[in-house]
N, C-alpha and C positions, 0 to 999 in steps of 0.2 A: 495467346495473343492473336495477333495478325493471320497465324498460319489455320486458327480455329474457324476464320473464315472463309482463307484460302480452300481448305478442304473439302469444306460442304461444298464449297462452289462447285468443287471441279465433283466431287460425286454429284451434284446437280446436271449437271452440263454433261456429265457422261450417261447419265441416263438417258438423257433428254436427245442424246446423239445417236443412243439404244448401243452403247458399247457394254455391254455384260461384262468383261474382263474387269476393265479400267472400273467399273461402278463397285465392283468385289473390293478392287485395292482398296479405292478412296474409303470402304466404307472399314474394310479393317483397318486401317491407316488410322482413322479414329479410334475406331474401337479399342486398339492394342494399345493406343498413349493415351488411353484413360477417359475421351469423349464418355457425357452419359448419355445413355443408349435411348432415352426420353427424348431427350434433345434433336437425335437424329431421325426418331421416328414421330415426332413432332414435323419433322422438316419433310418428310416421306406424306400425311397428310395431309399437307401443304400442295406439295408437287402432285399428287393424286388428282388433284384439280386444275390445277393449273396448267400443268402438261398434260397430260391426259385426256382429263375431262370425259367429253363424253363419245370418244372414240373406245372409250373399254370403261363404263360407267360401274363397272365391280373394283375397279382401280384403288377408290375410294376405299371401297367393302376392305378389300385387302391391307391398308393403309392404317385402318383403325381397328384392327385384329391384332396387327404387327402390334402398335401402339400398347396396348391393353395385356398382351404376352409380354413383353418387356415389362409393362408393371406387374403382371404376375409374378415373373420369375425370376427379370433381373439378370444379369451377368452374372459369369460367362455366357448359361443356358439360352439366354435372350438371341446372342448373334446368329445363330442361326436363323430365328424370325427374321431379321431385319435384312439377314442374305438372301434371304428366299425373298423377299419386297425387292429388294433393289432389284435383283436380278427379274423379276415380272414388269418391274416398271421399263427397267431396258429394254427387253422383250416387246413392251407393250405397244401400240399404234400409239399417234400421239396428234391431238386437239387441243388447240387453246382458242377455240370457237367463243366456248361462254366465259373466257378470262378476258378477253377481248370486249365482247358486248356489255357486261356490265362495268370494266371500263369506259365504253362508250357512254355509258347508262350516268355515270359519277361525273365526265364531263359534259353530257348537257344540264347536270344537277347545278354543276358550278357554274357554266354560262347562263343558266337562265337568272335574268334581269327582274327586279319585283318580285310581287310575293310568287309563287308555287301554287301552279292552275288547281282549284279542288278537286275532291272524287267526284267524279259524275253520279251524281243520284242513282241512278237503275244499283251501282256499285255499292251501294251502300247500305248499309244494316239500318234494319226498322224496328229496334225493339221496345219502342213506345208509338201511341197513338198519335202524338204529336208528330214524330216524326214521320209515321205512315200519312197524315196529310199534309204533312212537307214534300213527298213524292220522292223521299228518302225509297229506295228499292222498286219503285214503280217501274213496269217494262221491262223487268230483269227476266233472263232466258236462262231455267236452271238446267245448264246442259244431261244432266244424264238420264231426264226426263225426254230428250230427242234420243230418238233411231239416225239421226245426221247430224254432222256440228251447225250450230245455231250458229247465223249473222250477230255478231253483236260489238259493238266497241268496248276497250279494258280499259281506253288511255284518253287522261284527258283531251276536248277538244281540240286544243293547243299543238298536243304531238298527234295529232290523228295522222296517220300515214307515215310515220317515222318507223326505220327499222332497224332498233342497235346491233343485230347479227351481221349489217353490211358494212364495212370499213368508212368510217368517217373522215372527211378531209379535215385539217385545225386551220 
């Protein structure tokens, strides 16, 4: 019931607070009343990004290792994978940088008014002739042909100068 999700929560929040202890209880606490072990490490590469993110970018790595030895092996043998996750995510630094920006990213999706500014040409794939005299990819800068990064715009017009990594006002 209810307490199924009391628990993740607080093994959530105890990571995310980096208490190692407290993250061990909540996750045997599941574990020992029967939680399945999918479930939780379902919820473990979830938090890999969201907490995390990209202050420890193996976070992930670790995340979906956990996930995958659980399906291997299953209980009992699995908790220990999942102890050793918890306890690294405790452990770990913690960024919610790009949980944040593509947040950001979903609400100027929903605020914008009419249709949705198109890809800019240079952006765009030409793989007919038609389209190459549409100027479909015309001006396009294929970066790893420069020794330096190339000037070039990604985003339409519209959002030229827009930057979801900075905290948005609503």
């Amino acid at each position: 019931g209810e307490e199924h999700y009391n628990c993740i929560s607080a093994l959530h929040k105890s990571m995310r607070g980096s208490d190692e202890n407290a993250s061990l209880y909540w996750l045997a606490r599941m574990l020992e009343g029967g939680e399945d072990p999918l479930y939780v490490a379902r919820r473990l590469v979830r938090f890999a990004s969201e907490d995390i993110g990209l202050a420890d970018p193996l976070a992930l790595t670790q995340a979906v290792a956990a996930y995958q030895g659980c399906h291997f092996i299953g209980m009992p043998e699995c908790e220990v994978i999942l102890a050793q996750c918890v306890v690294y995510f405790a452990r770990a630094p913690k960024s919610i940088e790009v949980y944040r920006a593509y947040g950001n990213v979903k609400e100027c999706l929903r605020m914008h008014t009419g249709p949705l500014p198109p890809v800019p040409l240079h952006l765009r794939n030409a793989p007919t002739r038609l389209m190459k005299n549409l100027g479909y990819g015309k001006g396009y800068k294929y970066n790893p042909m420069y020794k330096e990064p190339v000037e070039q715009d990604y985003l339409p017009e519209e959002l030229k100068g827009i930057d979801f990594f900075k905290e948005r006002k609503t």
